[in-house]
C-alpha positions in Angstrom: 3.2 91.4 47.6 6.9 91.6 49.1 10.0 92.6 48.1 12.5 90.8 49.1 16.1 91.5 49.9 17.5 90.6 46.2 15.5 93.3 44.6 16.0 96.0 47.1 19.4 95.5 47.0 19.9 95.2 43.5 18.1 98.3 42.9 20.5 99.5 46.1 23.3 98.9 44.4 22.5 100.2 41.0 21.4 103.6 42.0 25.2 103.7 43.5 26.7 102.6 40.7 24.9 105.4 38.8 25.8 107.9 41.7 29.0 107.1 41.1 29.9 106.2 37.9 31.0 109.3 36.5 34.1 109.5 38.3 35.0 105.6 36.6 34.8 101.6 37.7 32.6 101.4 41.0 34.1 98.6 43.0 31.7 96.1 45.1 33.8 96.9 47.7 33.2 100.8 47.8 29.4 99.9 47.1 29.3 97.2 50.3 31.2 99.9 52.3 29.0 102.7 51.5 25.0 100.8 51.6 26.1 98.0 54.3 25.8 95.5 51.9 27.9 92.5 52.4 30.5 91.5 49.5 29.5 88.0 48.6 26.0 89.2 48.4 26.5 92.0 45.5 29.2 89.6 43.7 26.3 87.1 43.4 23.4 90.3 42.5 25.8 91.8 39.9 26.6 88.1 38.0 23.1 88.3 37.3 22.9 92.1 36.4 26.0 91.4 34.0 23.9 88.6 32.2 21.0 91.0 32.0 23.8 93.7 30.1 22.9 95.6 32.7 26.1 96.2 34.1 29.8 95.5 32.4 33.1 94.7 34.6 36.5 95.9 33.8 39.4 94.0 35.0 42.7 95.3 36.6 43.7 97.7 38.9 40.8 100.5 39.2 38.6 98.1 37.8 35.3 97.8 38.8 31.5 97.9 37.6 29.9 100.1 35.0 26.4 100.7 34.5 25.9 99.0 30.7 23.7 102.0 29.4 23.4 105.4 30.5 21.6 106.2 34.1 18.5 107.1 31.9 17.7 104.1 30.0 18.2 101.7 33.1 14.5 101.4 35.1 13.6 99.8 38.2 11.7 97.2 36.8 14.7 95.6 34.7 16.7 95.5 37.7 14.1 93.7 39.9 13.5 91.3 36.9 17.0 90.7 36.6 17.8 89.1 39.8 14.5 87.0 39.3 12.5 89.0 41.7 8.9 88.4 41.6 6.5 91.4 42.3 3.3 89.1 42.3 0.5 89.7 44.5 -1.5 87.0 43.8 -1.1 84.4 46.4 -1.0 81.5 43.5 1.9 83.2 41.7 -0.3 84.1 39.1 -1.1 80.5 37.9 -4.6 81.2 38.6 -4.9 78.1 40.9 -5.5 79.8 44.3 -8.9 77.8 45.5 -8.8 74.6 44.9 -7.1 74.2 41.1 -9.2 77.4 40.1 -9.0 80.9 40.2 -9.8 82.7 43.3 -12.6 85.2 43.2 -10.3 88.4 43.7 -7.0 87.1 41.6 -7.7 89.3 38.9 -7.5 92.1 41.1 -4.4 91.0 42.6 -3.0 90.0 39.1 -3.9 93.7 37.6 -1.9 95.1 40.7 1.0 93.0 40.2 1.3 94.6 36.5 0.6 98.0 37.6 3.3 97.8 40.2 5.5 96.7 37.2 4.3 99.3 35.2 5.5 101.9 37.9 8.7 100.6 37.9 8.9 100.4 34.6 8.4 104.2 34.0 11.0 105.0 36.6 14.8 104.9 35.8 18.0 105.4 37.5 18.1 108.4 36.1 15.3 109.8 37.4 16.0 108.5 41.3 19.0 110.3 40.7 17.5 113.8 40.4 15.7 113.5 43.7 17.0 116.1 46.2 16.4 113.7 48.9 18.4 110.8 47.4 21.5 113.2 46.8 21.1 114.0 50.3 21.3 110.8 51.5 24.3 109.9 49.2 26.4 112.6 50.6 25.6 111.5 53.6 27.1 108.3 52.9 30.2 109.7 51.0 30.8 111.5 54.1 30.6 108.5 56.4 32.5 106.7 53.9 35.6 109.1 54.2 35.6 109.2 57.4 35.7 104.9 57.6 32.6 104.8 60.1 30.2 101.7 58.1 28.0 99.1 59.0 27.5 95.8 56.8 24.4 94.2 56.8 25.2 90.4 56.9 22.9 88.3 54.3 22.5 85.0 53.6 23.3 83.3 50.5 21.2 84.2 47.5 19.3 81.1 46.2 17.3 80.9 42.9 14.2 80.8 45.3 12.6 83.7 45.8 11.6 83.7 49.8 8.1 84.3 50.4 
């Protein structure tokens, strides 16, 4: 099973928003500048997270993103599905035609740990992340670095409806 860049990032991204939300619109700007994400790459996560309800926009000057429900009722697993991430472990993306048009002897254990990964992430929420000691930590750290204009942005490459292996 991996990851890949899309849902780390989205779930990035939204635990900033939530972080810091409460003071109004979060631009993609401020959230690029402060997780070295580039631009393009968030517009293109957040269209999707905004089809999902996820997250509304407001237009204008101090616009920005919102989360679309309260920190709380937003978990990891909605994000993730959202960008059309895949967390499957099984290497025939769970068609159940990994040896030769059949089912492998050991997919249903990879299958059953594809849902239970799910299942984590289902049962955590933004909300929660946002509680941890060592995530505040980390976002003051960032604040900081933000005020003082010292960033890095981590150049991606264009998000495709593929997820990459």
């Amino acid at each position: 099973m991996r990851l890949t860049t899309k849902g780390r990032y989205a779930v990035t991204a939204m635990l900033d928003l939530a972080l810091h939300g409460d003071q109004g619109p979060v631009s993609l700007a401020d959230i690029s500048e402060r997780q070295g994400i580039s631009l393009s790459y968030l517009e293109q996560l957040f269209s999707r997270l905004r089809r999902k309800t996820l997250v509304s926009s407001i237009r204008g000057p101090g616009g920005g993103y919102q989360l679309g429900r309260g920190a709380d009722a937003v978990y990891i697993a909605e994000i993730v599905d959202a960008v059309s991430e895949s967390l499957d472990t099984t290497r025939c993306g769970n068609k159940g035609d990994c040896q030769n048009g059949e089912k492998c002897l050991t997919h249903h254990l990879w299958s059953d740990l594809s849902d239970q990964i799910h299942q984590f992430l289902s049962d955590i929420s933004l909300g929660d992340l946002m509680k941890k000691r060592e995530i505040q930590v980390v976002a003051a750290r960032q604040n900081h670095r933000q005020a003082d204009g010292d960033s890095e942005t981590i150049n991606t490459e264009r998000l495709t409806d593929q997820a990459t292996a």
